[in-house]
C-alpha positions as CSV (number, residue, x, y, z in Angstrom):
1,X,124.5,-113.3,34.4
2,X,124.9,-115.4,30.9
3,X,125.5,-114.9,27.5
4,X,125.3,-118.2,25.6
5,X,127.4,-118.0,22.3
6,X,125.4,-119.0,19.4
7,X,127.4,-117.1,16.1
8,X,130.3,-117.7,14.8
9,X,131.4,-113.8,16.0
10,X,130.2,-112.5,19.0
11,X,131.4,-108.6,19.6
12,X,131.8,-107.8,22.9
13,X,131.4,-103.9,23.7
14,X,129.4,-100.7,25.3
15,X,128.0,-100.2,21.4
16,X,124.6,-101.3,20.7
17,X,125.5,-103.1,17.8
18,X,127.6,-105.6,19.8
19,X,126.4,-108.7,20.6
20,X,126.7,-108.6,24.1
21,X,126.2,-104.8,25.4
22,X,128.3,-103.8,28.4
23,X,128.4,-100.6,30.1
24,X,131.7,-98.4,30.9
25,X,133.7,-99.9,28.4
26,X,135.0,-99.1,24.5
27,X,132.3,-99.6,22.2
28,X,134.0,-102.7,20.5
29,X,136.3,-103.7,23.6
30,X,136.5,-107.9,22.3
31,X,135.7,-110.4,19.8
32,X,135.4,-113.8,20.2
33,X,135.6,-115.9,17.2
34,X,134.0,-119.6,16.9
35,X,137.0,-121.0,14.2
36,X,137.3,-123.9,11.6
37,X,138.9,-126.4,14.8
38,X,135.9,-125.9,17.1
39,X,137.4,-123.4,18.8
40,X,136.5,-120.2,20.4
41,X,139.2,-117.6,20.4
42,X,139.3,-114.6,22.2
43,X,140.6,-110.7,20.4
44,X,141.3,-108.3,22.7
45,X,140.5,-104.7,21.0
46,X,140.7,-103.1,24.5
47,X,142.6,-102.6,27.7
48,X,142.4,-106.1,29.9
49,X,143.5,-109.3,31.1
50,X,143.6,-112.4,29.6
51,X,143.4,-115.9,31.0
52,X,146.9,-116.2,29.7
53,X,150.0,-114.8,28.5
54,X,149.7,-115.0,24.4
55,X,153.3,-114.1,24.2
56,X,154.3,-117.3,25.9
57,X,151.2,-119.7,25.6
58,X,151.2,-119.3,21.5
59,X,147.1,-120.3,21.8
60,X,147.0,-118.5,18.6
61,X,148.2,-115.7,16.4
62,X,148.1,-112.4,17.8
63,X,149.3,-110.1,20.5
64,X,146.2,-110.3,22.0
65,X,144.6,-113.4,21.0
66,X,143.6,-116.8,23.3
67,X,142.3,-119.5,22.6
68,X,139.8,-119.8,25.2
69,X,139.5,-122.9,27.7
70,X,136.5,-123.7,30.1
71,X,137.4,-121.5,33.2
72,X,139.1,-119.3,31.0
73,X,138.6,-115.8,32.1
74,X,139.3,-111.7,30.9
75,X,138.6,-108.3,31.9
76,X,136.7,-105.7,29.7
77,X,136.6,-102.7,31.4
78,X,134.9,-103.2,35.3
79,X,134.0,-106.8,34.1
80,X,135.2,-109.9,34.5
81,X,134.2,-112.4,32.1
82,X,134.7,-116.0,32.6
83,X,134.3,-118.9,29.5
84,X,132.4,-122.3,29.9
85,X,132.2,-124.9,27.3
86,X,131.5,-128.6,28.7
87,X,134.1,-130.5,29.0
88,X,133.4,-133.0,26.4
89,X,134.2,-130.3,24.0
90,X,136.7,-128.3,25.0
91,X,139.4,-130.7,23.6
92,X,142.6,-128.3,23.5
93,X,145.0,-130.1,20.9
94,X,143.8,-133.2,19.6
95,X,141.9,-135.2,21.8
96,X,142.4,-133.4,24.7
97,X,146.8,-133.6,25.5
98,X,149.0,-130.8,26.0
99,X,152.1,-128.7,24.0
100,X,154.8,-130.8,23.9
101,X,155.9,-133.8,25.5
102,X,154.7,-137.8,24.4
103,X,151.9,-136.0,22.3
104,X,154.1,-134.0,20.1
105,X,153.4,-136.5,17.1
106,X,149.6,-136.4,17.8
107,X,147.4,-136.8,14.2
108,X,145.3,-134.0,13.8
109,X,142.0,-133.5,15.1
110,X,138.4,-134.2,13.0
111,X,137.3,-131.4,10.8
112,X,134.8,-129.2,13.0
113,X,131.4,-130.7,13.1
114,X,128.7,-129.9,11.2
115,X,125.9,-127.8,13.6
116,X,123.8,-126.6,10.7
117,X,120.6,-129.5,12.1
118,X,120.7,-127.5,14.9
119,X,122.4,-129.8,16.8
120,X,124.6,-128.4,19.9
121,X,124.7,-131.6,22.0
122,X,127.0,-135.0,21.3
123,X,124.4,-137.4,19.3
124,X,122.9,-140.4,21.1
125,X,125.3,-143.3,21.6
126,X,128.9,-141.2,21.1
127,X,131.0,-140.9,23.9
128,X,134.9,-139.9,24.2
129,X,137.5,-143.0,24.7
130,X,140.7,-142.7,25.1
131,X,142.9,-145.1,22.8
């Protein structure tokens, strides 16, 4: 099954106030948050497993908080739920790169576009280079 998100909180839990309803799990079990840098981080509020180690990956603040990546995936309860963005947009640090190494001196990335036209696809005529 699929759950698009569309807000800029979705509440994942068994409570039917949530967002997305799941049985056999708390009634607010996780939260994922759609942040000022175009990204969607995950808040665990119950037992599970994350994608990745917060402790070590330092996605973002939190014990249990990830940024999530496409493929991304954590447990609620007897689910298993797995993140998708296209690829286009799911740009990690700036521009795509990685922590550390020749990108450590990257420039920042955009302010987070504007999606109040109702625009969720890349306009007509933009693309991603790569300098």
């Amino acid at each position: 099954m699929t759950h698009e998100i569309v807000d800029e909180e979705t509440t994942i839990g068994s409570s039917s106030t949530c967002t997305l309803t799941l049985p056999d799990m708390d009634s607010l079990h996780a939260t994922i948050i759609h942040d000022d840098r175009d990204e969607y981080v995950l808040t665990l509020h119950g037992d599970g497993e994350m994608n990745a180690n917060p402790m070590s990956s330092a996605t973002a603040p939190g014990d249990d908080t990830e940024t999530l990546r496409h493929g991304a995936h954590f447990t609620a309860g007897p689910w298993r739920l797995v993140f998708q963005r296209d690829e286009y947009a799911d740009h990690g640090r700036p521009f795509g790169g990685r922590v550390g190494g020749e990108g450590s001196d990257q420039p920042p990335q955009p302010k987070r576009p504007d999606y109040s036209d109702g625009t969720t696809q890349p306009r007509a005529g933009w693309e991603v280079q790569d300098d």
